[in-house]
C-alpha positions as CSV (number, residue, x, y, z in Angstrom):
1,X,6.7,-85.9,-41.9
2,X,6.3,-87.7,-38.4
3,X,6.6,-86.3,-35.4
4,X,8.8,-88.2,-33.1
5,X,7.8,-90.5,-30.3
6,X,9.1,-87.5,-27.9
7,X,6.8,-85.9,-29.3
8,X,4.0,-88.1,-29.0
9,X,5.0,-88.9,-25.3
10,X,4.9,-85.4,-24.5
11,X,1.4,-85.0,-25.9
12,X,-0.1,-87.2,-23.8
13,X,1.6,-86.1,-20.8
14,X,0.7,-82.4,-21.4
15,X,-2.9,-83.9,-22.0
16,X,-2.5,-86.1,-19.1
17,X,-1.7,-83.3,-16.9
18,X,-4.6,-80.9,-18.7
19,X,-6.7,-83.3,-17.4
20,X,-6.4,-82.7,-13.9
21,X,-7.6,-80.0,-11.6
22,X,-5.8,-76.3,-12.0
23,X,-2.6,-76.5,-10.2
24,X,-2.5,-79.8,-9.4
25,X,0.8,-81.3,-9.0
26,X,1.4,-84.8,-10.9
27,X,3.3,-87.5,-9.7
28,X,5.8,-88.7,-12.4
29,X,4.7,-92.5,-11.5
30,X,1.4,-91.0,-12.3
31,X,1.7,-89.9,-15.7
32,X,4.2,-92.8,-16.5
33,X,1.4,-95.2,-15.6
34,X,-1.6,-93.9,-17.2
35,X,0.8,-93.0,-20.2
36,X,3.3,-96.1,-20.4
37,X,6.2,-93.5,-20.6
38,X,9.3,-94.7,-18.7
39,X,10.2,-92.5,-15.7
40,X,13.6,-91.7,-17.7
41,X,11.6,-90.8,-20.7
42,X,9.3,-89.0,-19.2
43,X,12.4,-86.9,-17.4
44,X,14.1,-86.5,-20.7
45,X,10.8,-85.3,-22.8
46,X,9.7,-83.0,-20.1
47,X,12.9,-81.2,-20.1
48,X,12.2,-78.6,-23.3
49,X,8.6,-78.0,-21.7
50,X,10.3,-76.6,-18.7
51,X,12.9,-74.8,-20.1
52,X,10.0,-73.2,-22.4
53,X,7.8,-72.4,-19.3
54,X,4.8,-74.4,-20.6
55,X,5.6,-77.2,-17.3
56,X,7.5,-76.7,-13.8
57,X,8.4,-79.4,-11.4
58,X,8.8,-79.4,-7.9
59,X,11.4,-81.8,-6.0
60,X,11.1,-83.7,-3.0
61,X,8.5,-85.2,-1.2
62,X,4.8,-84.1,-3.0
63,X,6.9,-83.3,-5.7
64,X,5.9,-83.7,-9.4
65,X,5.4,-81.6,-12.5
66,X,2.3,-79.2,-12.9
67,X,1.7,-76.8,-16.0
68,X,2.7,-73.2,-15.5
69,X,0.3,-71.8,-17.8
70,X,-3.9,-72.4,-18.0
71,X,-4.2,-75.9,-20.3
72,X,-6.1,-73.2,-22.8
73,X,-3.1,-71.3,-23.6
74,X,-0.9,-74.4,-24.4
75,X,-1.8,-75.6,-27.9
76,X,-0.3,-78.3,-29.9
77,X,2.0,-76.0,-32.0
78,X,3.5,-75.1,-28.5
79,X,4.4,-78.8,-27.5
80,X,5.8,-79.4,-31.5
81,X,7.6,-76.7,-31.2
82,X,9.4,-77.7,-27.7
83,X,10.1,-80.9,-28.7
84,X,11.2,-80.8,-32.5
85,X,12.4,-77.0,-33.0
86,X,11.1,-74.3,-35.9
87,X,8.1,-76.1,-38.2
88,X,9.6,-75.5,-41.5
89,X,8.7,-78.4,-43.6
90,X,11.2,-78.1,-47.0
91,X,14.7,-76.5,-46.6
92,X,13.5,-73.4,-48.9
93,X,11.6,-72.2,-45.4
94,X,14.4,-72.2,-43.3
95,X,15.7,-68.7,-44.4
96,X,15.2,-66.2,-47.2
97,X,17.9,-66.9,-50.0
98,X,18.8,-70.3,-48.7
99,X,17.8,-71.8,-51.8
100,X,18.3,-69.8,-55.4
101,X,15.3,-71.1,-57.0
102,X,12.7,-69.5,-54.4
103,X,11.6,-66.5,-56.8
104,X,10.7,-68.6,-59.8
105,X,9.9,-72.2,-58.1
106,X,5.8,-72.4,-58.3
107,X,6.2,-74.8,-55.0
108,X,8.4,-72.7,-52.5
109,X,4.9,-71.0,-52.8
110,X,3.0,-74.0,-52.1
111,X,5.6,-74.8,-49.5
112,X,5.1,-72.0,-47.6
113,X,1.1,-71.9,-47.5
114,X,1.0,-75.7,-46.7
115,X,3.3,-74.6,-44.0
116,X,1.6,-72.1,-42.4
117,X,-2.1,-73.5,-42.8
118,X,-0.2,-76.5,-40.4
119,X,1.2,-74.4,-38.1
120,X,-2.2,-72.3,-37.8
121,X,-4.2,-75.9,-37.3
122,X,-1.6,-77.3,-34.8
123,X,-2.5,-73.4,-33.1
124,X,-6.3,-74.1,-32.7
125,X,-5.8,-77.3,-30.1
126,X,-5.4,-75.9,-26.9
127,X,-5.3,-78.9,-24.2
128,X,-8.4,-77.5,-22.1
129,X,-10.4,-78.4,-25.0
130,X,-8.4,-81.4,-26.0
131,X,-9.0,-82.9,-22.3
132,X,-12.8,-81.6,-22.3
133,X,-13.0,-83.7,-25.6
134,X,-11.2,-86.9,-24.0
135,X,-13.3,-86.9,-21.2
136,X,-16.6,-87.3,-23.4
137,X,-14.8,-90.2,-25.3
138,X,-13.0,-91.7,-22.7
139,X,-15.0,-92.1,-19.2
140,X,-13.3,-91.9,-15.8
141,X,-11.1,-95.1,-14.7
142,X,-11.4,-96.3,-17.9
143,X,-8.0,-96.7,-19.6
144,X,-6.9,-96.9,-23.3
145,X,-6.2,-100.9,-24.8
146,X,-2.9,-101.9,-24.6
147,X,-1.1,-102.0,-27.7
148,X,-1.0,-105.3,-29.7
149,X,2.0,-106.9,-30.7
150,X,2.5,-106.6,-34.2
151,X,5.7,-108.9,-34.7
């Protein structure tokens, strides 16, 4: 499984926001430069965050997005499940009796442990501490590398 870039992008600009002073309102040009998102991207990825009350935006002049709720109550597992839907990880999770071999297959078992051990790990990161933790490895002012070109 890999998360989508949506869901990557959205990550950082939860973290990016996180990262500034309670109640702050972010420019979108803001996060789009520190996070090389496009402004369109950005619009698009930011969408399910607001409609799930995690981040609000304001219009017009000063406007921006700010997060609704205290960085420490947003946690990964919030922002995965915005952006890509229910966790299930095999087809077998998706519902009770969607697949016939659930009562007698030794991995539906496995399946659902793995499942909720990821979903309980993705629960532990709250923002607060992942931007506490970014500003010990990554100083103020100082900005990531750019990505090399691979091709």
């Amino acid at each position: 499984m890999i998360i989508t870039r949506a869901t990557e992008y959205a990550i950082r600009a939860i973290l990016f926001m996180a990262a500034q002073p309670p109640g702050e309102i972010v420019y979108k040009r803001d996060i789009c430069k520190a996070q090389e998102i496009t402004p369109a991207f950005l619009t698009k990825i930011l969408q399910p965050l607001i409609k799930d009350g995690i981040v609000g935006s304001q219009r017009g002049v000063g406007g921006g997005f700010f997060l609704t709720k205290d960085p420490a109550e947003i946690t990964l597992l919030d922002i995965v499940k915005s952006q890509e839907g229910p966790v299930y990880l095999n087809q077998c999770l998706i519902e009770q009796g969607i697949c016939n071999r659930e009562f007698f297959c030794p991995v539906h078992g496995a399946w659902k442990e793995i499942r909720e051990e990821f979903m309980a790990t993705l629960d532990r990161y709250d923002f607060a501490s992942l931007a506490e933790q970014q500003k010990k490895i990554q100083p103020a002012g100082l900005t990531p590398p750019a990505k090399k070109d691979t091709t």
